[in-house]
C-alpha positions as protocol buffer text, in pm:
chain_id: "A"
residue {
  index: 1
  type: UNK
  ca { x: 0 y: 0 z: 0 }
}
residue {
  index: 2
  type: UNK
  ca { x: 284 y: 224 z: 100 }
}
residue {
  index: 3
  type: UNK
  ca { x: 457 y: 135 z: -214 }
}
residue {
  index: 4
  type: UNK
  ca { x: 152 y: 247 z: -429 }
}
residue {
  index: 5
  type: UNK
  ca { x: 105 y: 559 z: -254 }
}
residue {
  index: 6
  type: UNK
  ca { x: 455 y: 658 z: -341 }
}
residue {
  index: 7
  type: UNK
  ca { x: 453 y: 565 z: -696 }
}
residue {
  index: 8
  type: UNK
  ca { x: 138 y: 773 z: -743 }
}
residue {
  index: 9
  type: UNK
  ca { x: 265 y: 1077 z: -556 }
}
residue {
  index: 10
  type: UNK
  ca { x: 572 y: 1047 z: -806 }
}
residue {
  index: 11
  type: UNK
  ca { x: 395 y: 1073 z: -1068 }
}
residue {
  index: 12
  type: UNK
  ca { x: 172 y: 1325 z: -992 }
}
residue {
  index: 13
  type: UNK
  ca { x: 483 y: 1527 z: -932 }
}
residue {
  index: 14
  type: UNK
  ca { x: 626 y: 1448 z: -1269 }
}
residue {
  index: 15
  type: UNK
  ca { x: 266 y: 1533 z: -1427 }
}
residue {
  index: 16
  type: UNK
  ca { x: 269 y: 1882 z: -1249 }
}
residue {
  index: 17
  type: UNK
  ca { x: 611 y: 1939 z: -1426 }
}
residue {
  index: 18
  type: UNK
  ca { x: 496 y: 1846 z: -1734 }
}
residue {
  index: 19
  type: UNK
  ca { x: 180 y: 2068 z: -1701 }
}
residue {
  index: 20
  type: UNK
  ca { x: 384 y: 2374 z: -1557 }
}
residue {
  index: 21
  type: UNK
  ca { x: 621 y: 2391 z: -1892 }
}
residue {
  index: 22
  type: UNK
  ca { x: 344 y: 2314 z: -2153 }
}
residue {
  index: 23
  type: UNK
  ca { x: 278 y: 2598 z: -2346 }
}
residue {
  index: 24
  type: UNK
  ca { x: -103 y: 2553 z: -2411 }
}
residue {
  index: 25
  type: UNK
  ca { x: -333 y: 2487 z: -2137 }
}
residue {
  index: 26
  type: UNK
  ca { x: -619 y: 2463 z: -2277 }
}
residue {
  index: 27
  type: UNK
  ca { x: -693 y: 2136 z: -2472 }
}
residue {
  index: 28
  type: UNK
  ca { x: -889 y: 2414 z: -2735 }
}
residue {
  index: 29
  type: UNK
  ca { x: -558 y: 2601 z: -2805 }
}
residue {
  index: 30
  type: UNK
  ca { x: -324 y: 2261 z: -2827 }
}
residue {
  index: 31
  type: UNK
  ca { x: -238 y: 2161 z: -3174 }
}
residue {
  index: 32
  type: UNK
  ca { x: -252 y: 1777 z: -3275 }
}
residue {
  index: 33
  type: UNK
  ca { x: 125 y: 1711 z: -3216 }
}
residue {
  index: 34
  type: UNK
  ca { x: 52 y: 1855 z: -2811 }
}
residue {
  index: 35
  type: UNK
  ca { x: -262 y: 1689 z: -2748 }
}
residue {
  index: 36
  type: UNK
  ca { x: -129 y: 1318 z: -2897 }
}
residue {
  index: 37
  type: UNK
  ca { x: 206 y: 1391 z: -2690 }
}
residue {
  index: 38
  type: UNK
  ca { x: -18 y: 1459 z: -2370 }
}
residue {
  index: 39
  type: UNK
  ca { x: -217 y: 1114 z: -2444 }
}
residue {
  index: 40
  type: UNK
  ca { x: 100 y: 931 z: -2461 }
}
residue {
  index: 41
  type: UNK
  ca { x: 255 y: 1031 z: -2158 }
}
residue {
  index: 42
  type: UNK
  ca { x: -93 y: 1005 z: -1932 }
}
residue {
  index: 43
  type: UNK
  ca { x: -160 y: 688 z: -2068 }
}
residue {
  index: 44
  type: UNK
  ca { x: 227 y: 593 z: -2003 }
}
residue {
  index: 45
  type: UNK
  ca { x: 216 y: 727 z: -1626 }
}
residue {
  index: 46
  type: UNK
  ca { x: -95 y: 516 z: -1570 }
}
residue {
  index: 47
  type: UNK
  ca { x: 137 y: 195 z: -1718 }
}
residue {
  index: 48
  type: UNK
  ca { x: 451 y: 328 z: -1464 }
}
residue {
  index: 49
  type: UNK
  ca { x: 242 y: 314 z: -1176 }
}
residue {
  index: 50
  type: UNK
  ca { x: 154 y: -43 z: -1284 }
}
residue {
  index: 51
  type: UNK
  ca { x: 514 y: -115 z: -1200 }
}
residue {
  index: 52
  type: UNK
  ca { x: 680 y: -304 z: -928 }
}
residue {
  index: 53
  type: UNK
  ca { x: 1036 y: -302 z: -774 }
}
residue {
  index: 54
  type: UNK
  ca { x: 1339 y: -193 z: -1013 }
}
residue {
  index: 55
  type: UNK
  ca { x: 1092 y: -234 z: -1345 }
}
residue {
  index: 56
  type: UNK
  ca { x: 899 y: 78 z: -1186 }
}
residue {
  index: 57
  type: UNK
  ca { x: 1209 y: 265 z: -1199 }
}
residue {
  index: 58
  type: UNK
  ca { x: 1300 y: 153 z: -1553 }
}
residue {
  index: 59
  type: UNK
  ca { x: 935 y: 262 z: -1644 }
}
residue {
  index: 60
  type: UNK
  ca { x: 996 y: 579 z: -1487 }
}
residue {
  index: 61
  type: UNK
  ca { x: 1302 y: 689 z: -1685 }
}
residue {
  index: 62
  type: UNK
  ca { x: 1190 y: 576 z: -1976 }
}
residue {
  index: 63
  type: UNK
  ca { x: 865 y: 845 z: -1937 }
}
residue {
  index: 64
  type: UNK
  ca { x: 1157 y: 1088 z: -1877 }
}
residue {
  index: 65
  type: UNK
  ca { x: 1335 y: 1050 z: -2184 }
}
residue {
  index: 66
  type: UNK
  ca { x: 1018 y: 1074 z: -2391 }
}
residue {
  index: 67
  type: UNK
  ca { x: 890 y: 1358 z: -2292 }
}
residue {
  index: 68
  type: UNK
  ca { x: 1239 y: 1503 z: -2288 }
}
residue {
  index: 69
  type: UNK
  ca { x: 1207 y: 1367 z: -2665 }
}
residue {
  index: 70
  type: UNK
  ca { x: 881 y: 1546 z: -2683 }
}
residue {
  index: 71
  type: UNK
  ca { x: 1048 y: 1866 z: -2546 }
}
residue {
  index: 72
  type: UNK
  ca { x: 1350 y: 1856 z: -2828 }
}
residue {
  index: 73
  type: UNK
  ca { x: 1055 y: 1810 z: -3097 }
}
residue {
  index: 74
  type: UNK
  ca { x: 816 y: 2092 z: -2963 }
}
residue {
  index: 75
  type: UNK
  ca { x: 1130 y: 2313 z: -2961 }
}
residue {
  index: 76
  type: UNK
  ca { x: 1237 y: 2200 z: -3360 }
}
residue {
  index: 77
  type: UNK
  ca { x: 869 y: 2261 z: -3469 }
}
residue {
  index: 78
  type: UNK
  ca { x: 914 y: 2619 z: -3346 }
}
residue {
  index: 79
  type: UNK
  ca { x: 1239 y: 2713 z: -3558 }
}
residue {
  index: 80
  type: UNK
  ca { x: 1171 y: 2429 z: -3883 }
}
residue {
  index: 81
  type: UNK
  ca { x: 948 y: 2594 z: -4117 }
}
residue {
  index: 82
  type: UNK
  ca { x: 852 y: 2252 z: -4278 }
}
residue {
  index: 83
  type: UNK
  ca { x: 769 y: 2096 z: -3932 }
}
residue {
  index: 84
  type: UNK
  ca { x: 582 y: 2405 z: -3785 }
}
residue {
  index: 85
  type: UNK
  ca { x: 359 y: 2348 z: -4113 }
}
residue {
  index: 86
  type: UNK
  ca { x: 309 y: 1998 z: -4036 }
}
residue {
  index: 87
  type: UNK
  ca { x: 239 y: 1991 z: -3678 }
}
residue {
  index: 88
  type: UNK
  ca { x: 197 y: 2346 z: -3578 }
}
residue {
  index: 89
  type: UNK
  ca { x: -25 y: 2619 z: -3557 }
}
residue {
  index: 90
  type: UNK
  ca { x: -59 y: 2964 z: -3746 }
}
residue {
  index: 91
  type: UNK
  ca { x: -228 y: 3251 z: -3627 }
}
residue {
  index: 92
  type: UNK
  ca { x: -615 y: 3227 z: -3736 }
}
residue {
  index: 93
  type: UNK
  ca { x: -824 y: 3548 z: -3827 }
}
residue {
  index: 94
  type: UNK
  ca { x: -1159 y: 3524 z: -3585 }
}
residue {
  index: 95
  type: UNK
  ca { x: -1310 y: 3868 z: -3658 }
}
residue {
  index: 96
  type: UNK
  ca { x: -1278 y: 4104 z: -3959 }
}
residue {
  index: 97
  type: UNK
  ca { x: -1389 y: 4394 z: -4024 }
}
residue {
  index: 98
  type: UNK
  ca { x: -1633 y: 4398 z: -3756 }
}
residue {
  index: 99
  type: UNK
  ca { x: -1777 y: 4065 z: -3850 }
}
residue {
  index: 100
  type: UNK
  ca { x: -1718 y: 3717 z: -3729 }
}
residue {
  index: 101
  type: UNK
  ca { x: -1542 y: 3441 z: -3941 }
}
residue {
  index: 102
  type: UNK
  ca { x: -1716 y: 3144 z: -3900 }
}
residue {
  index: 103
  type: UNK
  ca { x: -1542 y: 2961 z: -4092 }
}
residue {
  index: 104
  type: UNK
  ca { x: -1246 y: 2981 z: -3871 }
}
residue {
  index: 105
  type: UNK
  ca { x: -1446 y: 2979 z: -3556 }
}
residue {
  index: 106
  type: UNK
  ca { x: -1632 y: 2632 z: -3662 }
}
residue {
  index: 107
  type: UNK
  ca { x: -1317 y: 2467 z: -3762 }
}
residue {
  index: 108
  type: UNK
  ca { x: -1174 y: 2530 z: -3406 }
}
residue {
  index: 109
  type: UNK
  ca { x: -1481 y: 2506 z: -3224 }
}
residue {
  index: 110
  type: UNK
  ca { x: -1422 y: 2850 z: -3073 }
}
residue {
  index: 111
  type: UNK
  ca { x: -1636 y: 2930 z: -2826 }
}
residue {
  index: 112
  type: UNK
  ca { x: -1798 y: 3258 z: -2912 }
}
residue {
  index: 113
  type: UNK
  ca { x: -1894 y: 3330 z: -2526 }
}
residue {
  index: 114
  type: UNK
  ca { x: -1511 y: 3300 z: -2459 }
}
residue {
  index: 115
  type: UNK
  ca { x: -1460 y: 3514 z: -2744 }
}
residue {
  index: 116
  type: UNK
  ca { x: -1693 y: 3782 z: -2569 }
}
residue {
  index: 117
  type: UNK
  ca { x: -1520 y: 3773 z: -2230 }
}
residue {
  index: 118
  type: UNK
  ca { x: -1155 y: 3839 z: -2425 }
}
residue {
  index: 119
  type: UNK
  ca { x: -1318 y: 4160 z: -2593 }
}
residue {
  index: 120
  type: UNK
  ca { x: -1477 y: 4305 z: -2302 }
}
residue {
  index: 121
  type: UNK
  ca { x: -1156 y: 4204 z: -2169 }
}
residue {
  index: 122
  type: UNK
  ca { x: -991 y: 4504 z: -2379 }
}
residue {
  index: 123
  type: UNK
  ca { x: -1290 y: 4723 z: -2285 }
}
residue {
  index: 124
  type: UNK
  ca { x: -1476 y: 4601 z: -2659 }
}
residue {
  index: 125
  type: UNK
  ca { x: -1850 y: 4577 z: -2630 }
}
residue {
  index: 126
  type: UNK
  ca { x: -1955 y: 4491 z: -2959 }
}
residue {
  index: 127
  type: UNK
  ca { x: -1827 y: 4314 z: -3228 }
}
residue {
  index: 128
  type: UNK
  ca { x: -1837 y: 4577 z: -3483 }
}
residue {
  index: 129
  type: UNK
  ca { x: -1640 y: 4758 z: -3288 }
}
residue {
  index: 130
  type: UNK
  ca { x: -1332 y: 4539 z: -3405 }
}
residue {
  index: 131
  type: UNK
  ca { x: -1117 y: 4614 z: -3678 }
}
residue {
  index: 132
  type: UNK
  ca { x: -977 y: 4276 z: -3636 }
}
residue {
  index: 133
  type: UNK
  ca { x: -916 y: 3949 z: -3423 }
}
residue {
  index: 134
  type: UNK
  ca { x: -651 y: 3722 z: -3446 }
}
residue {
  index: 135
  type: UNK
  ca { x: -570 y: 3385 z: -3229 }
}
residue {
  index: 136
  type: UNK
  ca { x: -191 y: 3370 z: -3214 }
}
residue {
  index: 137
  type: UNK
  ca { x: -14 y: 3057 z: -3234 }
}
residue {
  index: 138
  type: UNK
  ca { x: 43 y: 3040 z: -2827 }
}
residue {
  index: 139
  type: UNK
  ca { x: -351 y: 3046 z: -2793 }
}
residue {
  index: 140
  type: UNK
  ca { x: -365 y: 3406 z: -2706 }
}
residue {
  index: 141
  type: UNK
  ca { x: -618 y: 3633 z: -2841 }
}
residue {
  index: 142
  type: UNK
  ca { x: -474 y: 3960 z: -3009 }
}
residue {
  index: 143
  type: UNK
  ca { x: -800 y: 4186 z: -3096 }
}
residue {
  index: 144
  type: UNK
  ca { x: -747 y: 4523 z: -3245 }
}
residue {
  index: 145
  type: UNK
  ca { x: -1030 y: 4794 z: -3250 }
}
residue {
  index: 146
  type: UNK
  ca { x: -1107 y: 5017 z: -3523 }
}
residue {
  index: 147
  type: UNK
  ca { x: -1053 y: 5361 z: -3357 }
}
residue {
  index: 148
  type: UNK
  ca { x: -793 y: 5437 z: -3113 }
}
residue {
  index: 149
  type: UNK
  ca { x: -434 y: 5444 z: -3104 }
}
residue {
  index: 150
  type: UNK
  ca { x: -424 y: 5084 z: -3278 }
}
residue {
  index: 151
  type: UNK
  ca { x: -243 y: 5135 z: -3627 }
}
residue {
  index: 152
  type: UNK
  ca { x: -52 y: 4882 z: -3804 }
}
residue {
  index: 153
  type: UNK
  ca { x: 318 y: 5040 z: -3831 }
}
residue {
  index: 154
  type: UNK
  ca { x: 420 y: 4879 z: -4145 }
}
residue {
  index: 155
  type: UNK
  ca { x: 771 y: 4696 z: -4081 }
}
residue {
  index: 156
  type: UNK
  ca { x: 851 y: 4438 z: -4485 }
}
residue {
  index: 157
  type: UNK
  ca { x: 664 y: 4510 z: -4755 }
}
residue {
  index: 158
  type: UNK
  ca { x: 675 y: 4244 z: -5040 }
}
residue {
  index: 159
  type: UNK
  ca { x: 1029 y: 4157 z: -4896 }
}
residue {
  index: 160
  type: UNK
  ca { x: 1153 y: 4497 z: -4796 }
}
residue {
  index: 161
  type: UNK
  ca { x: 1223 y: 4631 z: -4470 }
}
residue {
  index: 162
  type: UNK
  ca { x: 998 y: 4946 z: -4395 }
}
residue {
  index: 163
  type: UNK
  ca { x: 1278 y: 5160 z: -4221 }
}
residue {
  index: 164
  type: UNK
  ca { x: 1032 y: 5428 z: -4141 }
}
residue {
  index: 165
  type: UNK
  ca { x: 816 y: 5185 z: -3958 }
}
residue {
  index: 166
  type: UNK
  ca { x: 1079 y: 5066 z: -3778 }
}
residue {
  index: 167
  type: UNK
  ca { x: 1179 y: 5402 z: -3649 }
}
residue {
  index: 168
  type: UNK
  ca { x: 818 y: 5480 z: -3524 }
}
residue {
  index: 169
  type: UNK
  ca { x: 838 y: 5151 z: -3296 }
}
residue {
  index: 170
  type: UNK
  ca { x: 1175 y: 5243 z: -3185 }
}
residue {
  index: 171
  type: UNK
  ca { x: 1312 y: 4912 z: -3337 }
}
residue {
  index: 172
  type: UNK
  ca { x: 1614 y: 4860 z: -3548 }
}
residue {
  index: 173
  type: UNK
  ca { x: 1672 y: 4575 z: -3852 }
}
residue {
  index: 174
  type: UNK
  ca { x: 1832 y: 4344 z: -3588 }
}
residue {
  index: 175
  type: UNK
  ca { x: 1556 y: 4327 z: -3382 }
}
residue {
  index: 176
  type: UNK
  ca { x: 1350 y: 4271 z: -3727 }
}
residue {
  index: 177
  type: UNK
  ca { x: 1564 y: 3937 z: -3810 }
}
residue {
  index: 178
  type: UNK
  ca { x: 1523 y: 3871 z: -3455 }
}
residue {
  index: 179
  type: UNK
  ca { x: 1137 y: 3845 z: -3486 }
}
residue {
  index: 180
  type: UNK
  ca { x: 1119 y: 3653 z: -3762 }
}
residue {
  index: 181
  type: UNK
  ca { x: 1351 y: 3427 z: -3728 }
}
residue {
  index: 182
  type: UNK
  ca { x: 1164 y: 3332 z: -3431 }
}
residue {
  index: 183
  type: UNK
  ca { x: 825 y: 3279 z: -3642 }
}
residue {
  index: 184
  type: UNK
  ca { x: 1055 y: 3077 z: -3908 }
}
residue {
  index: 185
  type: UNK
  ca { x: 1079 y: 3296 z: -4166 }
}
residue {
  index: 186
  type: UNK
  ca { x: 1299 y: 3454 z: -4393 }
}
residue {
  index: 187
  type: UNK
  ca { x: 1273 y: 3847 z: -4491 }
}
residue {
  index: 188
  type: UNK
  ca { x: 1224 y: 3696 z: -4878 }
}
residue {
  index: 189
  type: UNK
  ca { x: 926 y: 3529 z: -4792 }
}
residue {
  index: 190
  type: UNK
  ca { x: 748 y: 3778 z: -4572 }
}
residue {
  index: 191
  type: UNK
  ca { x: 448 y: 3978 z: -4812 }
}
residue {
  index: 192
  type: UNK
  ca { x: 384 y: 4207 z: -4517 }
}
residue {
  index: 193
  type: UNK
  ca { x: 473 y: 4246 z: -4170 }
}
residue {
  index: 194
  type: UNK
  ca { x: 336 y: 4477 z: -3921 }
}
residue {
  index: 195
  type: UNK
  ca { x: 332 y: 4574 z: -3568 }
}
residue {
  index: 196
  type: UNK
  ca { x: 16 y: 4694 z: -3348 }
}
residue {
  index: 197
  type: UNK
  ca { x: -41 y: 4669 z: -2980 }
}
residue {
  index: 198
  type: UNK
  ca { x: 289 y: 4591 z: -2926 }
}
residue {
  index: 199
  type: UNK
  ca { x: 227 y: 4187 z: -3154 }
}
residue {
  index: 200
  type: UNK
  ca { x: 414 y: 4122 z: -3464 }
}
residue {
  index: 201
  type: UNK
  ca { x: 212 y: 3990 z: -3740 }
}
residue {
  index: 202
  type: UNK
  ca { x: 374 y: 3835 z: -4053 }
}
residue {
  index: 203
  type: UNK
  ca { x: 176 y: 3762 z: -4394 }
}
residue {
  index: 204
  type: UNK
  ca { x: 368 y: 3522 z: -4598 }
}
residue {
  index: 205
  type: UNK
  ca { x: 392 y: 3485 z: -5004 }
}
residue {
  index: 206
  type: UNK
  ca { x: 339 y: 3142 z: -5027 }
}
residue {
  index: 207
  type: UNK
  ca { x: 12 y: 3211 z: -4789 }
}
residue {
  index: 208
  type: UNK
  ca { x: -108 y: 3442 z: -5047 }
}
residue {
  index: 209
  type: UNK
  ca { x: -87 y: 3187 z: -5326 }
}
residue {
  index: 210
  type: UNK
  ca { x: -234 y: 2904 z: -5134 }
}
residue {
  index: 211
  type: UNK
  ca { x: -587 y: 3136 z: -5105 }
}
residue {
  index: 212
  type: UNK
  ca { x: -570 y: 3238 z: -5498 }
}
């Protein structure tokens, strides 16, 4: 009984680690590649504590290297363009011009009542007062109204740096390569990129052609 008790109280530990560096929280915002990864190492725990004597602490190790494994992977899909299309996630448009897109918002199964609280989150009480909303790629909800002190500082257009937009945000080209490095991409393949509210947004070419 002891034994048990001990088994279960190290994995729960191990589960809270797990659960403390995962990026989404929300099983809504995880992309396949999370949620299957998630499965796995549940469904593994429950076979650990299944485990007696020195086979409990093979289990155990073994559950440590893959989700190590899963770590390594999560951290490729973010800086492998070819990956991050496979198994990743790219920011989704929710609201445009003051209207809803429910396309989007049926594929994820949005809820709209969630969608609600974030606006009157940022003081929005209506819908068309949105210019824009976009669901980033970390499950956050960037929403941009139509008046206000919300304009889009232009930073590449069709593959060329904006310097004047760079010099309203107080930014400099480094910082530019910087930023998209980090979303994978190369200044050749950005269309446009802009900055409002403080979020970097980045329209690709090969986006463009996939919608003509």
């Amino acid at each position: 009984m002891i034994e048990i008790f001990f088994k279960i109280i190290l994995i729960y530990l191990f589960l809270l680690i797990v659960f403390r560096f995962q990026v989404h929280k929300e099983i809504s915002n995880m992309t396949c590649f999370e949620l299957g990864n998630l499965i796995f190492l549940l469904l593994f725990s429950l076979e650990t504590t299944k485990q007696s004597g020195t086979q409990f602490y093979v289990y155990s190790l073994i559950l440590i290297f893959i989700w190590g494994l899963q770590m390594l992977l999560g951290w490729l899909i973010k800086r492998q363009e070819k990956l991050k299309k496979a198994f990743g996630k790219s920011p989704i448009l929710l609201i445009e011009n003051g209207k809803l897109n429910f396309k989007n918002i049926s594929k994820l199964n949005y809820s709209l009542d969630y969608l609600f609280v974030k606006l009157k989150e940022e003081g929005i009480h209506s819908i068309e007062e949105v210019n824009y909303a976009v669901l980033e790629e970390d499950g956050s909800l960037a929403v941009f109204a139509k008046e206000g002190s919300d304009y889009p500082f232009p930073l590449v257009l069709d593959g060329v740096i904006n310097m004047s937009g760079l010099r309203e945000i107080g930014k400099d080209t480094k910082w530019l390569y910087k930023v998209l490095k980090g979303k994978g991409v190369s200044l050749q393949e950005v269309f446009y990129a802009f900055q409002k509210n403080h979020h970097t947004f980045v329209i690709k070419k090969q986006d463009l052609l996939k919608e003509t």
